[in-house]
LUMBAVO-853661 format. One line per 2 residues: number of its first residue (from 1); their letters; for each residue x, y negated, z negated of N, C-alpha, C. Coordinates in steps of 0.02 Angstrom, whole numbers, padded with zeros to 5 digits. Atoms other than C-alpha are relative to their C-alpha. Example, Ala and Ser with C-alpha at 12.3 -4.5 7.8 and 13.67 -1.06 7.14 Angstrom:
1	AS	00045/00059/00000/00615/00225/-00390/00045/-00060/00000  -00042/00059/00003/00684/00053/-00357/-00039/-00055/-00037 .
! end
This chain:
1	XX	00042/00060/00000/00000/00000/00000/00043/-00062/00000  -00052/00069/00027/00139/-00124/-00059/00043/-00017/00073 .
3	XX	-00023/00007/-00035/00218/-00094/00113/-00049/-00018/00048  00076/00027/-00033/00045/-00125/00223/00004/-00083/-00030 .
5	XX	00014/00079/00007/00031/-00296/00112/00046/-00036/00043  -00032/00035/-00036/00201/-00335/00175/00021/-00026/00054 .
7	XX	-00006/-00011/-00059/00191/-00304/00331/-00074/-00054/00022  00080/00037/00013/00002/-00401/00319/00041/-00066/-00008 .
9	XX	-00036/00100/00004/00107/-00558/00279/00061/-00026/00062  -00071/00036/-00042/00283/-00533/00403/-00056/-00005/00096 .
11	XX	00026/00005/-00074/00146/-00496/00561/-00074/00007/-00007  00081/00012/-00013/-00044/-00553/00565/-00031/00001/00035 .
13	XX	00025/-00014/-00077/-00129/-00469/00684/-00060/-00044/-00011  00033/00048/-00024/-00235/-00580/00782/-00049/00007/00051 .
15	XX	00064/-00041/-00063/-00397/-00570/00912/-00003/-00068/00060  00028/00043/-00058/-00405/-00654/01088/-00057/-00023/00021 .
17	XX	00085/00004/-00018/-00557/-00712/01181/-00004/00044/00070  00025/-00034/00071/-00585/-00575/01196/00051/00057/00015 .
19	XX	-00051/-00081/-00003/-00448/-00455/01271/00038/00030/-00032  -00051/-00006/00038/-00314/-00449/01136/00003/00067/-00032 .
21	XX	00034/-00041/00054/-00323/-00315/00988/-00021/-00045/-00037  00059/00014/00049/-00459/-00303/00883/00022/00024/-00051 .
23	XX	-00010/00005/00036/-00443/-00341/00711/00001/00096/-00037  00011/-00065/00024/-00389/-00191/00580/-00048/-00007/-00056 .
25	XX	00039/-00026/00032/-00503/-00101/00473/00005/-00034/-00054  -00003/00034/00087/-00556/-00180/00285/00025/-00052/-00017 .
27	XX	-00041/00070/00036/-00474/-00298/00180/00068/-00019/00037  -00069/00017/-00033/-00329/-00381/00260/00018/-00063/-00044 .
29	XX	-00022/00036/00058/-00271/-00489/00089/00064/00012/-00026  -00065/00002/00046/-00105/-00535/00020/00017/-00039/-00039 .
31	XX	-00024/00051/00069/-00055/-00616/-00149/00049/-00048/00028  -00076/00050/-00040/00041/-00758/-00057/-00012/-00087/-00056 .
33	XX	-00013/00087/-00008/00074/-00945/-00086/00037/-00036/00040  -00022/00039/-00053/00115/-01032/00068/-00029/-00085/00016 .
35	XX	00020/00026/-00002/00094/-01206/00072/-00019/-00040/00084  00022/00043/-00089/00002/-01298/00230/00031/-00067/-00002 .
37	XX	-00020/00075/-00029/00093/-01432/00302/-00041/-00070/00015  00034/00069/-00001/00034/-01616/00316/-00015/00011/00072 .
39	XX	00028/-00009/-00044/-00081/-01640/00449/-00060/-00063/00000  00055/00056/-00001/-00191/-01790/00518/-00048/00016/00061 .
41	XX	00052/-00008/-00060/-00341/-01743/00635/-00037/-00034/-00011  00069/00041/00008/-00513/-01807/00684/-00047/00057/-00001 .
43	XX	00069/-00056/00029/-00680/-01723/00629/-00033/-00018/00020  00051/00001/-00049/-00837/-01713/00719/-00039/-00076/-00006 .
45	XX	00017/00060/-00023/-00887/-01868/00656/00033/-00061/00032  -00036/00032/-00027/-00753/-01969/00730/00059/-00023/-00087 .
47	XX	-00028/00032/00065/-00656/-02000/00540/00070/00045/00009  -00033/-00049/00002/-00500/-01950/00522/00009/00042/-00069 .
49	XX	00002/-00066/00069/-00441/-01790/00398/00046/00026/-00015  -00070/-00034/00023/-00279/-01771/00310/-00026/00064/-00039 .
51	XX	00006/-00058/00031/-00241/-01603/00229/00009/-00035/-00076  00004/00055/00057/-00211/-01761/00074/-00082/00003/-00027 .
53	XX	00072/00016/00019/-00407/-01770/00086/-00018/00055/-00026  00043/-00056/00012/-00426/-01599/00040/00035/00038/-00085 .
55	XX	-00024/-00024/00032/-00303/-01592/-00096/-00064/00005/-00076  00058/00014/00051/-00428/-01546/-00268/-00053/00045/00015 .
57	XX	00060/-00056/-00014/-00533/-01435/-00162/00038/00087/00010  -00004/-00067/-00022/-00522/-01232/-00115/-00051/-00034/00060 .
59	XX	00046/-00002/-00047/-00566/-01212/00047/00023/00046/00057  -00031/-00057/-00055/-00560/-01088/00200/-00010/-00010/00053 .
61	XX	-00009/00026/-00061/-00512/-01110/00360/-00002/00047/00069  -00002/-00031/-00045/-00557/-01053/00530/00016/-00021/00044 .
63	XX	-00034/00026/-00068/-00491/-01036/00717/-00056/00004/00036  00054/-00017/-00036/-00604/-01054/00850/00008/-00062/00072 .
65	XX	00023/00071/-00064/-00661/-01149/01031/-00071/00000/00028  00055/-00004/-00021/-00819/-01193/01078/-00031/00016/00064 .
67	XX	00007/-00035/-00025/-00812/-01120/01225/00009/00094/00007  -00012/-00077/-00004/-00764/-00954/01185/-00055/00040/-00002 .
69	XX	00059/-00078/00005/-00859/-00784/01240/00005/00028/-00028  -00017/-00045/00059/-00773/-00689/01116/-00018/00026/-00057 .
71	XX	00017/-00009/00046/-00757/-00679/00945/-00026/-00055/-00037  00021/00049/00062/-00782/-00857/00880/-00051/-00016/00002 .
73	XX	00095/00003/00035/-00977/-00850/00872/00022/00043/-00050  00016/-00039/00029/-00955/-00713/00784/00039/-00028/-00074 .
75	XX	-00044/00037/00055/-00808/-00783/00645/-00042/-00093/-00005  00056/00065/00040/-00914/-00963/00650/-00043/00031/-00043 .
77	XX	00058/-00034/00053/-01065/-00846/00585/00024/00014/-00062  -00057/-00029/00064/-00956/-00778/00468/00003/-00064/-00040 .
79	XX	00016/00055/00042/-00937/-00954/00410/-00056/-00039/-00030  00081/00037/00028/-01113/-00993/00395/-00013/00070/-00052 .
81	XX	00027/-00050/00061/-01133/-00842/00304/00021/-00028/-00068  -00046/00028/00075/-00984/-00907/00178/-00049/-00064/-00029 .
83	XX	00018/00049/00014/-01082/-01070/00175/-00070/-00005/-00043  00043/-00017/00050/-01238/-00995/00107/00007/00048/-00049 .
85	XX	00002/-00062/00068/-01177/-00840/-00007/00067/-00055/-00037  -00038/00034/00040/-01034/-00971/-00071/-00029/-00039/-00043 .
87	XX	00044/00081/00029/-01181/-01108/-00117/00037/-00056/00007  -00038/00062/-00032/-01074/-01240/-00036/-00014/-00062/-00019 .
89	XX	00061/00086/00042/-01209/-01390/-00080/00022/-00017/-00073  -00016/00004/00068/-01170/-01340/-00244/00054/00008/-00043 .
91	XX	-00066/-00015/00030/-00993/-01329/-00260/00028/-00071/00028  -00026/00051/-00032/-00919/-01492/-00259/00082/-00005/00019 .
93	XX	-00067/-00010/00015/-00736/-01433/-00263/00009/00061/00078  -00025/-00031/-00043/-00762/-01323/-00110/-00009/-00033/00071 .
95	XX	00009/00010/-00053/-00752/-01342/00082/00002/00047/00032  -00007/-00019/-00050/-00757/-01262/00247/00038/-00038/00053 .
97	XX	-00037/00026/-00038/-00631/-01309/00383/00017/00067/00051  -00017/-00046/-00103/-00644/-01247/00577/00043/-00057/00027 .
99	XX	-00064/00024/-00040/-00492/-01299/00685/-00011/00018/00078  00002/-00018/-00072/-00515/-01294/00866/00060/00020/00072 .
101	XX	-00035/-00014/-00021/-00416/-01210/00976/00029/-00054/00067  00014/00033/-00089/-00456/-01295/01141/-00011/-00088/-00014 .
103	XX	00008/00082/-00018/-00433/-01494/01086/-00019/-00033/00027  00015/00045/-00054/-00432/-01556/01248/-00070/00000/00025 .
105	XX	00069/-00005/-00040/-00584/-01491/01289/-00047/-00027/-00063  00065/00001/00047/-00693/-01490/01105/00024/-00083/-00012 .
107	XX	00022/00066/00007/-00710/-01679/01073/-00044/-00006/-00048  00051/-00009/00082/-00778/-01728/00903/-00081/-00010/00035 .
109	XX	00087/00004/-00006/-00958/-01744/00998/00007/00058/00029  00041/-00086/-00009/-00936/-01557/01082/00004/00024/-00067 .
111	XX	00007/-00020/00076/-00898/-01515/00892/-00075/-00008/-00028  00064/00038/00045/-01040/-01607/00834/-00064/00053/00025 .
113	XX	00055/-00048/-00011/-01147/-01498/00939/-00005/00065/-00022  -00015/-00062/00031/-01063/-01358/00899/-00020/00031/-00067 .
115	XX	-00011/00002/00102/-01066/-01367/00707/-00095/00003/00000  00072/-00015/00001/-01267/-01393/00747/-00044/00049/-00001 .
117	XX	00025/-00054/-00020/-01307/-01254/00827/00018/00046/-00067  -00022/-00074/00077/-01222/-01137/00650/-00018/-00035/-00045 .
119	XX	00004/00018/00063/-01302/-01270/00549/00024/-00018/-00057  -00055/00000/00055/-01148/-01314/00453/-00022/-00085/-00010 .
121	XX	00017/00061/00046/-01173/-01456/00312/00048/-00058/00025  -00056/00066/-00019/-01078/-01618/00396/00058/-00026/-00071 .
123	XX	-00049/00038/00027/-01003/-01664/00238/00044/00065/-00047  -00028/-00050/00028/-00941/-01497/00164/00019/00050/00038 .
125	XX	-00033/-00041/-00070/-00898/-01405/00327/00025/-00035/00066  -00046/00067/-00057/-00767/-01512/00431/00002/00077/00053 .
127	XX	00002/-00031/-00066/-00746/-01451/00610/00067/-00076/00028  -00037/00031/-00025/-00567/-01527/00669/00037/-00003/00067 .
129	XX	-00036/00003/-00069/-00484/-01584/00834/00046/-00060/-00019  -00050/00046/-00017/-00322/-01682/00898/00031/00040/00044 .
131	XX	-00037/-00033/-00052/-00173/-01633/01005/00017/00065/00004  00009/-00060/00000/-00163/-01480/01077/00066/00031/-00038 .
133	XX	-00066/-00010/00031/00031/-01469/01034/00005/00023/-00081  00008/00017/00087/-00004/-01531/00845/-00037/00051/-00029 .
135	XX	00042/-00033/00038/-00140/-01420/00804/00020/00080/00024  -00039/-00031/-00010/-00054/-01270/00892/00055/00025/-00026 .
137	XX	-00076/00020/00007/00120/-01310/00809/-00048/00015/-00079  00027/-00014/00081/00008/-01311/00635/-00037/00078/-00001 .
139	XX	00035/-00084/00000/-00076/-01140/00662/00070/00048/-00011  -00041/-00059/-00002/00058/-01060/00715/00067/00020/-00060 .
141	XX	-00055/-00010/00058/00209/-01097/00588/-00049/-00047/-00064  00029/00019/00060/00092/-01191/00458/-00048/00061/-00019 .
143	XX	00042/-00059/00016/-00052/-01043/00443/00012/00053/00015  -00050/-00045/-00021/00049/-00924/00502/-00051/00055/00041 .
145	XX	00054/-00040/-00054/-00093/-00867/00632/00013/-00026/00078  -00008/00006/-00087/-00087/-00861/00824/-00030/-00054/00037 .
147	XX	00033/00053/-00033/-00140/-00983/00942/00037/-00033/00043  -00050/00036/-00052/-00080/-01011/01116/-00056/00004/00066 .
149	XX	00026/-00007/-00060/-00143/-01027/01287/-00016/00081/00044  -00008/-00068/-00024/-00185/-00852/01373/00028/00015/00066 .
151	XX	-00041/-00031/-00069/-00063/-00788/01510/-00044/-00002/00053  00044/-00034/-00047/-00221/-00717/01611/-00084/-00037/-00028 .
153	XX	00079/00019/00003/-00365/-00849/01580/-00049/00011/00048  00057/-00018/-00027/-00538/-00829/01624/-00087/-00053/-00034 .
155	XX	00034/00030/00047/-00695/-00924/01577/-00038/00008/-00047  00017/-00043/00070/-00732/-00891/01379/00061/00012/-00032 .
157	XX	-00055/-00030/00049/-00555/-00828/01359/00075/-00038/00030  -00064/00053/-00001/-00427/-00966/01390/00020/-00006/-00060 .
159	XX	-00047/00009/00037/-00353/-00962/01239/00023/00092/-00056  -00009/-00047/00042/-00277/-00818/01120/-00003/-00022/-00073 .
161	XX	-00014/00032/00078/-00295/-00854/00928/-00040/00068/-00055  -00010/-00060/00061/-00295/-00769/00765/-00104/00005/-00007 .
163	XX	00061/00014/00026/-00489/-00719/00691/00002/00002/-00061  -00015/00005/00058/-00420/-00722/00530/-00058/-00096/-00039 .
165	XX	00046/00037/00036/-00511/-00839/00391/00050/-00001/-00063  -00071/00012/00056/-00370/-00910/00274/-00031/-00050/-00056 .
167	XX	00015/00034/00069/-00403/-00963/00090/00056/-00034/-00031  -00037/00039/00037/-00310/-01114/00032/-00033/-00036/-00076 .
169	XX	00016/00013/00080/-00300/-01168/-00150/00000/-00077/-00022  00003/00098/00000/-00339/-01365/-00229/00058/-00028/00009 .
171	XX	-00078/00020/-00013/-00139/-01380/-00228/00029/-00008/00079  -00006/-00005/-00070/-00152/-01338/-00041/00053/00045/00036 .
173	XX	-00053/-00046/-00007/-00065/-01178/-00038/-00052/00057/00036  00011/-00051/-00028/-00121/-01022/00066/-00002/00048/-00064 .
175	XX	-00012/-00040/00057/-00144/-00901/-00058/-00057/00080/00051  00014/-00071/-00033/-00250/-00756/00061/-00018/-00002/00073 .
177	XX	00027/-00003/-00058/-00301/-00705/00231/-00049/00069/00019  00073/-00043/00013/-00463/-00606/00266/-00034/-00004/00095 .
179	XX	00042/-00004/-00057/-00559/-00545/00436/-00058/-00040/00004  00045/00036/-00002/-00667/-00668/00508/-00082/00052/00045 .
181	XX	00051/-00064/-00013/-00769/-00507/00576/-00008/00059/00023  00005/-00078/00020/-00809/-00325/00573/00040/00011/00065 .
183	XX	-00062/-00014/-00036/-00662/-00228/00633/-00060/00082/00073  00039/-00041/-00050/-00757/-00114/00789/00033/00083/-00003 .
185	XX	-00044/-00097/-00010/-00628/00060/00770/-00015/00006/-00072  00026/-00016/00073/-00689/00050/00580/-00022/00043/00002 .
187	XX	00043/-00075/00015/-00771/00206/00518/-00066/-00022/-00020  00058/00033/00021/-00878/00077/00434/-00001/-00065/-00003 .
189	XX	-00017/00081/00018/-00879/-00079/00487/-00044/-00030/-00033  00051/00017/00049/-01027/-00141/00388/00037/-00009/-00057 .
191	XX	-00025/-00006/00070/-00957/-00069/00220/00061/-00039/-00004  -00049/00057/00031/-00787/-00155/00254/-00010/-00066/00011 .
193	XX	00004/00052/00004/-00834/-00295/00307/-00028/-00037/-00054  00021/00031/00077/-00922/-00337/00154/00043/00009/-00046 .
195	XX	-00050/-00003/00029/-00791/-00274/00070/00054/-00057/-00003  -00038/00056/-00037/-00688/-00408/00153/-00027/-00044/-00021 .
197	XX	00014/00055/00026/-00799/-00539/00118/-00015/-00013/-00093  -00003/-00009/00079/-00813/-00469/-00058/00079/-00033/-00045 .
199	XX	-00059/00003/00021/-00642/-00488/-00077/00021/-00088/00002  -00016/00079/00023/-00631/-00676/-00033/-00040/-00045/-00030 .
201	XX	00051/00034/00043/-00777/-00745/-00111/00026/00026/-00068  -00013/-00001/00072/-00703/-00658/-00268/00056/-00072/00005 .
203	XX	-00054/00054/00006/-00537/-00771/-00236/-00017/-00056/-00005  00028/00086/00004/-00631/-00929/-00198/-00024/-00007/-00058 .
205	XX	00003/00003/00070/-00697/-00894/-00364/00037/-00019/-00060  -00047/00000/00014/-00548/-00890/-00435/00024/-00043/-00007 .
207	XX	-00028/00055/00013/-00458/-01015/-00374/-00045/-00074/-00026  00027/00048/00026/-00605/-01135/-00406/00001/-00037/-00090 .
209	XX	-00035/-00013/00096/-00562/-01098/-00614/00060/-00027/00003  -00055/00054/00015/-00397/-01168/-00585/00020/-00055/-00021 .
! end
């Protein structure tokens, strides 16, 4: 097990739109502390959003583009799920934070639509864009998840990126990483996947006691 975690932290497998591999089976969590790098974007309402603004909160973070055919409906849902079994409204110390793969294209008003359609709370579920470089360059060595252009685009799957769902702490440290949805070669994907989300809703718990 101790060698799986480690290996869970030196290489994070990651899901394309949609050809890549598909995520592994169950919990994919490691006792880490990695801190996220400084970072200035814009959010769907046009404001901008240091990783400064977030220091004080827990919050978890997803990859995604609003065009994708793939997986990121499915990992947004995943976040609307978090947003109602977390009670979000009622946690003033938590957030949600989606990162967009595709910058150039999502524009804090395709966001805005985006974020509509999954119903996410405008002021407790940010949805961020800026340069493709910057936010690229922060995924990849700041969250230590994937995110590049795809060799063999197509429309839906121009980009490759992680589906991972990363839990940072009020200090603004990485502390786990968790499937943003059910692994398909599972035996049970149902059972782990709840498992999975069992597992980070305990942490967000957690670190919220801090």
């Amino acid at each position: 097990m101790r060698s799986r975690l480690l290996l869970a932290l030196c290489v994070l497998p990651f899901l394309g739109c949609p050809d890549s591999p598909k995520p592994t089976p169950g919990v994919v969590r490691a006792e880490v502390s990695i801190p996220v790098p400084d970072f200035t974007l814009t959010e769907r309402n046009g404001q901008s959003v240091k990783n400064t603004d977030l220091q004080g909160k827990v919050w978890v973070a997803s990859f995604v583009f609003t065009r994708c055919t793939g997986p990121c409906p499915q990992v947004t849902a995943t976040m609307g799920r978090l947003q109602s079994e977390l009670n979000l409204t009622a946690e003033p110390n938590l957030r949600l934070v989606t990162f967009t793969v595709d910058p150039e294209r999502d524009t804090p008003d395709e966001l805005k639509d985006y974020a509509t359609k999954f119903r996410a709370d405008p002021k407790q579920w940010l949805f961020l864009t800026g340069p493709e470089e910057k936010i690229h360059h922060l995924l990849k060595d700041g969250f230590k998840v994937s995110a590049q252009r795809s060799k063999t685009p197509k429309p839906g799957e121009e980009f490759d990126h992680s589906s991972r769902l990363v839990v940072v702490d009020k200090a603004g440290n990485i502390r786990g990483f968790f499937d943003g949805m059910r692994a398909e070669k599972s035996h049970d994907p149902d059972g782990d996947f709840t498992a999975n989300l069992t597992a980070l809703k305990s942490l967000v718990g957690v670190l919220l006691k801090e």
